[in-house]
C-alpha positions in Angstrom: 0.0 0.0 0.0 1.4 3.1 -0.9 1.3 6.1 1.6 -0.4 9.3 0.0 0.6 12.7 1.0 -1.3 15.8 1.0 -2.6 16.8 -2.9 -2.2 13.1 -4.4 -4.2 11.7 -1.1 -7.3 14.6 -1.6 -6.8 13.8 -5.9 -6.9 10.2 -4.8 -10.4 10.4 -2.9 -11.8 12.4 -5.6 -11.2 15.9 -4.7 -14.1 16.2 -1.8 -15.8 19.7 -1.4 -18.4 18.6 1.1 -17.4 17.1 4.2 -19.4 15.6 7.3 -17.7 17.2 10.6 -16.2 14.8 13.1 -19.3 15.2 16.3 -19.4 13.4 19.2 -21.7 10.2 18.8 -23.3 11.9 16.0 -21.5 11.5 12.7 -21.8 7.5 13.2 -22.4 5.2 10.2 -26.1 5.4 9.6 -25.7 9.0 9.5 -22.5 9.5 7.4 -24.5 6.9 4.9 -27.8 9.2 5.1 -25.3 12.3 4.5 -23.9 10.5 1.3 -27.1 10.2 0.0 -27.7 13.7 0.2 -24.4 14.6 -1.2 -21.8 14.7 1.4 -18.4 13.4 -0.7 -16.3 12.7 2.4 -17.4 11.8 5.8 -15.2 11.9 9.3 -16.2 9.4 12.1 -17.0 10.7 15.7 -14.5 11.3 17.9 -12.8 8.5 19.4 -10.8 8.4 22.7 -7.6 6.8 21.5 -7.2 5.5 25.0 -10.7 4.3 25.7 -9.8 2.6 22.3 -7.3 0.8 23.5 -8.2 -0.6 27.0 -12.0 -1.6 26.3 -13.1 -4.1 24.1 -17.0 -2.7 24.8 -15.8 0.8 23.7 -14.1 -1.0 20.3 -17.1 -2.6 19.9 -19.5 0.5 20.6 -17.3 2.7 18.3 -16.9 0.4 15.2 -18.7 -2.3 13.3 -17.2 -4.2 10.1 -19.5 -2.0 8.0 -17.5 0.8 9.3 -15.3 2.2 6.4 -16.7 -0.5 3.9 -15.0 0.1 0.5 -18.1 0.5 -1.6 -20.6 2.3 1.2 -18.6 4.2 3.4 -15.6 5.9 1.5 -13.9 7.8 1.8 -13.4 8.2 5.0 -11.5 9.6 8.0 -11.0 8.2 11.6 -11.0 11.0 14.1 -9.4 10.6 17.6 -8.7 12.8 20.7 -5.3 11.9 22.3 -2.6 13.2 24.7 -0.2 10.3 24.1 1.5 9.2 21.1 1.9 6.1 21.7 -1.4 5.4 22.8 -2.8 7.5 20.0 -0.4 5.4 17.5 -1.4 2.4 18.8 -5.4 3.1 18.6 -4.7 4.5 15.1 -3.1 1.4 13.7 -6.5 -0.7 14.1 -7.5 1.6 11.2 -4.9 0.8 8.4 -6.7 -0.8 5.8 -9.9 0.6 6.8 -10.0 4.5 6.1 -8.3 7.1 3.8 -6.7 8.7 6.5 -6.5 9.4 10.8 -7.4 12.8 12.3 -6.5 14.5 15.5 -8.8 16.2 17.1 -7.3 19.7 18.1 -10.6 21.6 18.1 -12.8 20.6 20.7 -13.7 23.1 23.1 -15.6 21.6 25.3 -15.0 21.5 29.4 -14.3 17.3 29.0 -11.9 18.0 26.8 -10.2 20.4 29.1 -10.2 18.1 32.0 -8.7 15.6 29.8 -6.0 17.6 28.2 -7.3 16.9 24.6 -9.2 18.9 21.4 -8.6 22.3 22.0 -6.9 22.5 25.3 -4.0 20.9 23.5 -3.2 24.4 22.2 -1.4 25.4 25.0 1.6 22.9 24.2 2.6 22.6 20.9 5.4 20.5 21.4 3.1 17.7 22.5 0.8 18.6 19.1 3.9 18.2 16.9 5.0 15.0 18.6 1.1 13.7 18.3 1.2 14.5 14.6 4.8 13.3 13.8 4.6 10.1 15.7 1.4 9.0 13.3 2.9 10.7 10.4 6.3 8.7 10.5 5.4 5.3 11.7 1.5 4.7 10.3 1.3 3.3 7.1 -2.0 5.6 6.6 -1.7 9.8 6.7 -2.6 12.0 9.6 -5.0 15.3 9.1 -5.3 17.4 11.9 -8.5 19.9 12.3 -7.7 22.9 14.6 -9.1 26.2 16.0 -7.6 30.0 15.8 -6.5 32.5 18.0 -7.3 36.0 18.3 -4.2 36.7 17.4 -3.4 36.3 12.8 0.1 35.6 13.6 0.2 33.3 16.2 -3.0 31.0 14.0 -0.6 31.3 10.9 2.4 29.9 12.7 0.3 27.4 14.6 -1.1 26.7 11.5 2.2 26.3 10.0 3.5 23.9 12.5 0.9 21.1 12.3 1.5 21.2 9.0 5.9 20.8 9.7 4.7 17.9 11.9 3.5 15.4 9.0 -0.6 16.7 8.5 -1.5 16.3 4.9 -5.2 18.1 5.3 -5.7 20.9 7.3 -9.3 22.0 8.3 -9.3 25.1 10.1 -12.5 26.1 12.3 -12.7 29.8 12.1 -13.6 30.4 15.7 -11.7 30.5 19.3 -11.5 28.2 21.7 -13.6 30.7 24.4 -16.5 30.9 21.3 -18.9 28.1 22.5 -22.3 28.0 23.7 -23.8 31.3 24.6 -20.4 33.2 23.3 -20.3 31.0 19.9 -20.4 33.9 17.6 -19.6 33.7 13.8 -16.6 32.0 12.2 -14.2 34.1 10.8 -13.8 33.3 7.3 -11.5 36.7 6.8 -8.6 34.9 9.4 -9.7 31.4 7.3 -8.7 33.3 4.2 -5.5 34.9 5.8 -4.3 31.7 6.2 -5.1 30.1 3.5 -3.3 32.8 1.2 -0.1 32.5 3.5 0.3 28.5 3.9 1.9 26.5 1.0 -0.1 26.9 -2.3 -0.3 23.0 -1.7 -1.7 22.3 1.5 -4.9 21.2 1.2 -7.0 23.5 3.4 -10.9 22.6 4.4 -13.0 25.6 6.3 -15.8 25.2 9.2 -18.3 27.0 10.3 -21.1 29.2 9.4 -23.0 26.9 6.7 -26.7 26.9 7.3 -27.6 26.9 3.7 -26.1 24.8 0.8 -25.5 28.4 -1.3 -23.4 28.7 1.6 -20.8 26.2 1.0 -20.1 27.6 -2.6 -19.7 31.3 -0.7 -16.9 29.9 1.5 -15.6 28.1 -1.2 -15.1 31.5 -2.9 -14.3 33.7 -0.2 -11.4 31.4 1.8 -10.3 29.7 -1.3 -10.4 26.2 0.7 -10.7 23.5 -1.0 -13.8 21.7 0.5 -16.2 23.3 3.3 -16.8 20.9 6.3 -20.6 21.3 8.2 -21.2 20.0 11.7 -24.4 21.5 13.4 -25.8 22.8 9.2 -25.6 19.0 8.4 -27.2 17.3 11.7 -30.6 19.7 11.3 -30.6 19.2 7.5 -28.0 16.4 5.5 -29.5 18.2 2.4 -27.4 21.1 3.4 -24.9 19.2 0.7 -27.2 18.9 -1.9 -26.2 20.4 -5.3 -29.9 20.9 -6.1 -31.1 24.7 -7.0 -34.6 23.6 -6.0 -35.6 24.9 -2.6 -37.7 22.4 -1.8 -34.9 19.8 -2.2 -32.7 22.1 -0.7 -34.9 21.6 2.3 -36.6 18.2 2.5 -39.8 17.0 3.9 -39.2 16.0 7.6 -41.0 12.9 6.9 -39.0 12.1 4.2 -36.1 12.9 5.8 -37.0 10.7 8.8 -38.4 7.8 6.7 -34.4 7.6 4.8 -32.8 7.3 7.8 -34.7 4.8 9.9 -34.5 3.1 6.8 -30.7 3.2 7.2 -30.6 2.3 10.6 -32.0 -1.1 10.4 -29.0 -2.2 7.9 -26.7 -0.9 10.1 -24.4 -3.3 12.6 -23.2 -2.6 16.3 -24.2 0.2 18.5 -22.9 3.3 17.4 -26.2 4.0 15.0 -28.4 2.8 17.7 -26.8 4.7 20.4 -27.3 7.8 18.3 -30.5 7.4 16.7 -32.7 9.1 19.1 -30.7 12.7 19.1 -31.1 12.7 15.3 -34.5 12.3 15.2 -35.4 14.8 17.7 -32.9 16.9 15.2 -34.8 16.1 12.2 -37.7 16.9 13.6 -36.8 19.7 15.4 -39.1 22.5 13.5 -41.6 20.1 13.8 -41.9 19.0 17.1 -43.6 22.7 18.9 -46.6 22.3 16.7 -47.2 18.6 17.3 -46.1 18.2 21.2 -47.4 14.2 21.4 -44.8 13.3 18.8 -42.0 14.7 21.0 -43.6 12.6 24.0 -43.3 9.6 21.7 -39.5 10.3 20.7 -38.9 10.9 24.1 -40.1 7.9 25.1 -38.1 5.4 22.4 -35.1 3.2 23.7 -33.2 3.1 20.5 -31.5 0.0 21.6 -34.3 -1.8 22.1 -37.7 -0.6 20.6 -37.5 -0.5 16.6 -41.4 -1.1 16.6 -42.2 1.9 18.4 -39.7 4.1 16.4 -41.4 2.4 13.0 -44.6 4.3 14.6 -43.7 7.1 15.5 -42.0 7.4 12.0 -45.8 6.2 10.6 -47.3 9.2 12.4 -44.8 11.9 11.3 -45.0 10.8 7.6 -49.4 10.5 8.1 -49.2 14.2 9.5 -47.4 15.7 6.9 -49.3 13.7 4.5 -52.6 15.4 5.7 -50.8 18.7 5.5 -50.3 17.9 1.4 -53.7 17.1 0.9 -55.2 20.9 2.0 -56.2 22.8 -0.7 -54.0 25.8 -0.5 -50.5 23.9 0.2 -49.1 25.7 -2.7 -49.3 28.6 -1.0 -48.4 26.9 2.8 -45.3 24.9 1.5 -43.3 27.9 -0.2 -40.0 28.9 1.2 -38.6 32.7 1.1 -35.7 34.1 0.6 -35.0 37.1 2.6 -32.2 40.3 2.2 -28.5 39.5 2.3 -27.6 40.2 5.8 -24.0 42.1 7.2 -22.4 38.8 7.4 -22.8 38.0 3.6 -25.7 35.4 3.4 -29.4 35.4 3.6 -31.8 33.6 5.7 -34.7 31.4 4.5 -38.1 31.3 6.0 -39.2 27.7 6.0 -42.5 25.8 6.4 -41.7 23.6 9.9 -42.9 20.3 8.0 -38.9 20.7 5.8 -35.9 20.1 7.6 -33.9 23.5 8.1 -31.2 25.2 10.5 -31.4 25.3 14.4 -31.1 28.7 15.6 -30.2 28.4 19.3 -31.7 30.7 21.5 -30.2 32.1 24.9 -32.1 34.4 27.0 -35.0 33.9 24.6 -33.2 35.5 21.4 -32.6 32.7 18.6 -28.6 33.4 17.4 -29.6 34.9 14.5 -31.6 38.0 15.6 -28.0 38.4 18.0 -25.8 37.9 15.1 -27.8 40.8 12.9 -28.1 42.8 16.3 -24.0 42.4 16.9 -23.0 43.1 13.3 -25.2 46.2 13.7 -23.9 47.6 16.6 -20.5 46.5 15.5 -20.9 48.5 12.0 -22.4 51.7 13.9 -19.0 51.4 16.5 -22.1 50.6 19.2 -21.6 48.5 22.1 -23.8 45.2 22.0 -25.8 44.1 25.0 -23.6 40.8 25.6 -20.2 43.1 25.6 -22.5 45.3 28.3 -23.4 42.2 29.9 -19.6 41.1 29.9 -18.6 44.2 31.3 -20.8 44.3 34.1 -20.1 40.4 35.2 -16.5 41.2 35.0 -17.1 44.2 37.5 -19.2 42.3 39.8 -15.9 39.9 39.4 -13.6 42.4 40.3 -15.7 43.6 43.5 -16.0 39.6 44.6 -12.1 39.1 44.4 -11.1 42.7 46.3 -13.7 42.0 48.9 -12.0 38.1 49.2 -8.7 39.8 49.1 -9.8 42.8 52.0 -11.1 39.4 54.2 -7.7 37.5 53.9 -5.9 40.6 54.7 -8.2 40.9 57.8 
């Protein structure tokens, strides 16, 4: 087997431009087959704990079946891990020869697991233990090593980061164009301007995948455009709505019945070995169905209620009821008019939002404090374009007084 390196390995697996994002438990084999389907071209496993790989047979068992990586249904593909050790990490990674196109380390996750456990993003801090990660797979695994990381605030210190996974044996680089502090409420927008930065100051040849940002499929052709990457990865875009790949200009294919939607995977499911696609399948369908789920409340109670392990003939009913609801729904006289999407004005950050009937899969907007995230990413680019402060800088500000007045008054006690 010959060992492929950075442009022949991407020219080799076709030249991918639409990529399923490595997610914890949720980019298992049911749904990286259902995401092919809908036009994903390379898929990434969920993250897997090199050591937990190694020491438990259970865990092996839970994270891999033998139609994992199949050559004809589930290629290309690229094993992700989260490691600390190269050794370990080497060791769990040589299961895999054979079996994908290529190992990834995990140097993005943000998350506070990943910071008690010194892996994903909180390997940042030491990037002699990166380069040793990287080099120990790249020199002695007879498959090549990718690495997908996050940036800094500073251009100069992501470039030269950016620059030394790429010394220590990476032949793809994906590049998530946020922080490590932007999760949950402080998420934010990826910054494609920093993706492009880097992209125009790496090697011409490194091959250079962007995350972040794509709600809509029009989407991935912008970031293709404006970064210059060479294929756009989609995480949380792809779990609401795996047609978020689809070349399709039709805007009802771009955004496909929820019954429909539900129906393909299920269908999936039940040809699928081992536990990972079991494990999993609840949290997709409550993705799925997400839009739909507030206006019928006793089809969440019925998802809720599922043990994916266990009950396939209550998910084949709930999966019934969803696809007789929507059915009803067609049969009204004035669904032409009910099932149209719109396409509103291009917004500050360069895209434009879709309003979409709830029965049709489409992006999660995650509220906090009762506003979804895209009314605070038009507010925030507002203020931001007017030189205004935003209420979550004020908000900022004022928990980082209150701070300040908690740690002087600790400080006056300890004095006492």
């Amino acid at each position: 087997m010959t060992k492929l390196s950075g442009r022949d390995l991407f020219n080799s697996i076709n030249k991918p431009t639409k990529i399923v994002a490595p997610m914890v438990d949720q980019s298992e084999l049911a749904w990286r087959l259902l995401s092919r389907k809908y036009g994903a071209t390379l898929c990434y496993t969920p993250m897997i704990h090199a050591k937990n790989f190694t020491l438990s047979e259970k865990y092996r068992r839970d994270m891999w079946s033998e139609l994992d990586g199949d050559s004809e249904k589930d290629r290309p593909l690229v094993v992700q891990f989260c490691a600390n050790d190269p050794d370990i990490l080497l060791k769990a990674a040589s299961y895999f020869v054979g079996k994908c196109d290529a190992v990834d380390l995990n140097l993005g996750c943000p998350q506070g697991i990943a910071k008690r456990g010194k892996y994903g993003a909180f390997l940042m801090d030491d990037w002699e233990l990166i380069h040793k990660l990287i080099n120990t797979l790249s020199v002695n695994l007879d498959i090549p090593v990718t690495a997908k990381i996050r940036v800094y605030d500073d251009l100069e210190k992501s470039l030269e980061y950016a620059k030394m996974v790429l010394s220590a044996g990476a032949q793809f680089l994906t590049v998530h164009g946020r922080t490590r502090e932007m999760k949950g409420q402080k998420t934010g927008l990826a910054d494609w301007k920093v993706l492009r930065y880097l992209r125009d100051n790496l090697p011409s040849d490194t091959v250079f995948f962007a995350n972040g940002n794509i709600l809509y499929p029009e989407d991935i052709t912008r970031c293709l455009n404006e970064v210059g990457c060479d294929a756009v990865m989609s995480a949380e875009g792809n779990l609401y709505n795996p047609a978020v790949f689809t070349e399709s200009k039709d805007l009802k294919e771009q955004f496909p019945r929820v019954d429909h939607v539900l129906r393909d995977y299920y269908e999936v499911v039940k040809t699928c070995p081992g536990n990972a696609s079991k494990i999993a399948m609840k949290s997709h369908m409550f993705k799925i169905l997400r839009p739909f789920l507030p206006h019928h409340t006793d089809i969440r109670e019925k998802v809720s209620q599922v043990r994916a392990m266990q009950d396939f003939q209550a998910i084949e009913q709930v999966v019934k009821e969803v696809e007789g609801i929507v059915c009803e729904i067609f049969k009204k006289e004035d669904i032409e008019e009910l099932d149209t999407i719109t396409i509103g004005e291009t917004e500050l950050w360069g895209g434009q939002y879709r309003k979409v009937p709830y029965w049709r899969c489409q992006p999660y907007f995650r509220p906090v404090d009762g506003v979804t995230a895209d009314k605070r990413l038009t507010e925030a680019l507002k203020a931001k374009e007017q030189g205004e402060e935003t209420e979550e800088e004020s908000n900022d500000k004022k928990r980082a007084a209150e701070d300040d007045l908690k740690n002087e008054d600790h400080a006056k006690k300890q004095d006492v």
